[in-house]
N, C-alpha and C positions, 0 to 999 in steps of 0.2 A: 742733492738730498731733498727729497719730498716735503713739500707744508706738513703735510699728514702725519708723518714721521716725526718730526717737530712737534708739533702741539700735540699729537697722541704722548708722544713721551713726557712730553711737560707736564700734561695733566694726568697722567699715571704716577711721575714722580711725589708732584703736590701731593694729590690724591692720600698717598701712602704717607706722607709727612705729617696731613693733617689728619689722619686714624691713627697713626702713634705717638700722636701730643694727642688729641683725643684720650688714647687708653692710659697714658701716662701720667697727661698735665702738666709736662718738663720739655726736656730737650730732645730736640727731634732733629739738631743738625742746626742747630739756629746758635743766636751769640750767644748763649750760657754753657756751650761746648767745644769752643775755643778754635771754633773754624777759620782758618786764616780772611777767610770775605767777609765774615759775618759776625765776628769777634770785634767785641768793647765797642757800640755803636753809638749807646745814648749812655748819660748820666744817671743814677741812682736816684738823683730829684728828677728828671724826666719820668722814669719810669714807676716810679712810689704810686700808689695806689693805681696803678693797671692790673687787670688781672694777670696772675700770673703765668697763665698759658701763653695770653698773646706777645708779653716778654719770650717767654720758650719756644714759639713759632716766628718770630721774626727774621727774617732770610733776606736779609737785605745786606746792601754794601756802605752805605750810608745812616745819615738823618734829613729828608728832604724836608721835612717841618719845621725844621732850624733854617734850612739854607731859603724858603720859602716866603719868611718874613710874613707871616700870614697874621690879620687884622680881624677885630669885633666885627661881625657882621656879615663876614666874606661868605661862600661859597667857595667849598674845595671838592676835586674829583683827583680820587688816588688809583692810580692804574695798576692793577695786579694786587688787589686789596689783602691777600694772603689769612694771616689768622686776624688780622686787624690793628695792629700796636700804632703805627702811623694815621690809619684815620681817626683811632680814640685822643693821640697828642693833638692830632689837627682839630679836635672836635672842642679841646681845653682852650684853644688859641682862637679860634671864631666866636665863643662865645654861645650861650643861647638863643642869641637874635643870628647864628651864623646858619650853615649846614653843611655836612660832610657824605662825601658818596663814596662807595668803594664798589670796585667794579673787579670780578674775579671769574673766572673762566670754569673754578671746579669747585665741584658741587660740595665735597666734601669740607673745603676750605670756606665756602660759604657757611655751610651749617655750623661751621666753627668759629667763626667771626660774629654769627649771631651770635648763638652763646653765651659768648664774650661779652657783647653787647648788653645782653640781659643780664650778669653778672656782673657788668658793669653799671647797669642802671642809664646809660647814656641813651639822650636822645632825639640828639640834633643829627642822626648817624643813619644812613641808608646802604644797603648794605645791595646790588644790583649785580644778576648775573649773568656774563656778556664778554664778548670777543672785543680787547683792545682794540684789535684791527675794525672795528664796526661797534664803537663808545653808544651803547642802550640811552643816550641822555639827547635832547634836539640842539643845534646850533645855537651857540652864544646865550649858555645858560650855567655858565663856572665861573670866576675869577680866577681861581689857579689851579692847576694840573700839576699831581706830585706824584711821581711813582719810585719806586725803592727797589733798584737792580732786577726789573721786570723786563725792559724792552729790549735789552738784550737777548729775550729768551723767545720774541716775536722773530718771524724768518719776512717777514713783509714790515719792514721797519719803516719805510717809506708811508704805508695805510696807516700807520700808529700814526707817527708824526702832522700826517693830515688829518686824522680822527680828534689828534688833541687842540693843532688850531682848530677846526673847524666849532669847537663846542667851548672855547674860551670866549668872553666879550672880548670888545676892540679895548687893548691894552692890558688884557690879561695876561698871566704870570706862567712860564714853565717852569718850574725849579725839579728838577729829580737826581737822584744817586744811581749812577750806573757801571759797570764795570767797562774799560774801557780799551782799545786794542793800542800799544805805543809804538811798535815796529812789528813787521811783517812776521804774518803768524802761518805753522808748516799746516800743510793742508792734513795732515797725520793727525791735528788738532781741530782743526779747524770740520773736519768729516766723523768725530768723534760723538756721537750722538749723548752720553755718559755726559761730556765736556760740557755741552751747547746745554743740557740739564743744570750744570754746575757752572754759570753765567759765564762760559768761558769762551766756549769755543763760537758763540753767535756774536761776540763783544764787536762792535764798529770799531773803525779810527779815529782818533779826535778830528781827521781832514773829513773823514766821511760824515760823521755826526755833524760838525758847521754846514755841509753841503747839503745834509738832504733835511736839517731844521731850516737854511734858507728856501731850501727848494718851497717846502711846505709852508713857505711867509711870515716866518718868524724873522723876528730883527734883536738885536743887542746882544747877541748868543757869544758864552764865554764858556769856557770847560776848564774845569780846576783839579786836574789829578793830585788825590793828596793820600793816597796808599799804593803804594807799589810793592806786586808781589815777584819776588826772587827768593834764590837761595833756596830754603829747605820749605816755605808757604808753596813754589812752584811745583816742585816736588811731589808734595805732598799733595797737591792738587791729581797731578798727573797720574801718580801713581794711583791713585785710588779711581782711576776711570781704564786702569790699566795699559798707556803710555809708558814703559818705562826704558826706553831707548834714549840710549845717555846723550847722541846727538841732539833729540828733539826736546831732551827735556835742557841741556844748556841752552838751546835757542830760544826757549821760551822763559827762561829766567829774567824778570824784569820786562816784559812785553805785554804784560796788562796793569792794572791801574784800575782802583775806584776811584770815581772822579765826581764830583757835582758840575751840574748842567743844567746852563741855565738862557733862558730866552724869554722875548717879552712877543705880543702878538701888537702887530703897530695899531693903536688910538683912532677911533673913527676922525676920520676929516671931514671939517666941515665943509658946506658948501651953498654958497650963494648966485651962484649962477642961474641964466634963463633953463638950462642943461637939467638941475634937479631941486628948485626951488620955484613951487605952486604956492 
């Protein structure tokens, strides 16, 4: 399957998502329409005074602002910033003295995150428009990187992975929600372009995901599946990307998972040596 094909579709789908929360102001496919990934995400005190679109455009699997621990003062970078719901919590939890980046690939979801932004009044909040695989921000200028069932939808997951250490300081935080693969997924799905839109068919393995966030020099890395979809959520998935082959949909019942993920970037070491002490 082509990159091309991949992120042309991804940002065709967004695209479309965020013109009809746009014309709407509601639900566009996000948790307020009972999507089995995207359904009951955050709390009613979470989301209280958000505006109420970037509630209705939230398309995530998770709450990475929760699992992030995030502190007065921090710097955070959200990866696939969407309409914007998780960098306005992240923007409550840093503080004025903090700042929040959101980095989104399409234009349309841009201009609706602003918005948001200016409906919101918020303004510790940048809103940056930019290929995950190649993060518009320079090295070791984040404390924590949180993205919300995006990097599953990158086909170069290895270039993410290195994009997000490379722009955290030393002992900076990865925390993000993504969907995740638990046994061996049919290639029927897996080449479903529909699917890989719908955070499914690009999902890693929790083996793959530990391997290729070590590969990329992250250390402390833990993956916590805590929704599994089977039964009639699989289903319903399947069928609506047009899968409805009774083998491939039992095989796929219970083989993905939203999961929180989570990694630290190891703390500079110090050093007293003749080697790099002038």
């Amino acid at each position: 399957m082509a990159t091309t094909d991949v992120k042309g579709q991804v940002r065709k789908k967004y695209g479309e998502l965020a013109r009809e929360a746009g014309r709407s102001g509601g639900c566009c496919g996000g948790s307020s329409c009972g999507d089995p990934i995207t359904a009951n995400l955050y709390t009613d005190d979470e989301t209280q005074g958000l505006p109420a679109g970037a509630v209705g455009v939230s398309l995530g699997c998770g709450n990475p602002t929760a699992l992030a621990d995030l502190r007065p003062g921090e710097t955070v970078l959200d990866l696939g910033s969407g309409g914007g719901i998780d960098v306005f919590l992240s923007a409550r939890r840093v503080g004025p003295t903090g700042k929040v980046y959101g980095v989104d690939m399409t234009d349309e979801m841009l201009a609706l995150a602003r918005r948001h932004q200016q409906d919101a009044g918020v303004r510790n909040v940048e809103f940056l428009k930019g290929d995950i695989e190649a993060i518009p921000l320079p090295e070791h200028s984040v404390d924590v990187v949180i993205s919300n069932c995006v990097i599953n939808l990158a086909e170069n997951k290895d270039r993410v992975l290195h994009e997000a250490f490379r722009v955290l300081r030393p002992g900076g935080r990865f925390a993000v929600s993504d969907v995740v693969a638990r046994n061996a997924v049919a290639p029927a799905v897996r080449e479903n372009l529909d699917l890989w839109t719908d955070c499914v068919a690009g999902a890693l393995s929790e083996e793959d995901y530990r391997r290729k966030l070590a590969s990329a020099g992250f250390e402390d890395i833990d993956i916590e599946p805590w929704r599994v979809y089977d039964g009639e959520d699989t289903r319903r998935l399947l069928a609506g990307a047009g899968l409805e082959d009774e083998t491939v949909m039992s095989a796929a019942s219970g083989a993905f998972a939203s999961a929180f993920v989570r990694a630290r970037k190891p703390a500079a070491k110090s050093c007293c040596g003749p080697e790099c002490c002038h």
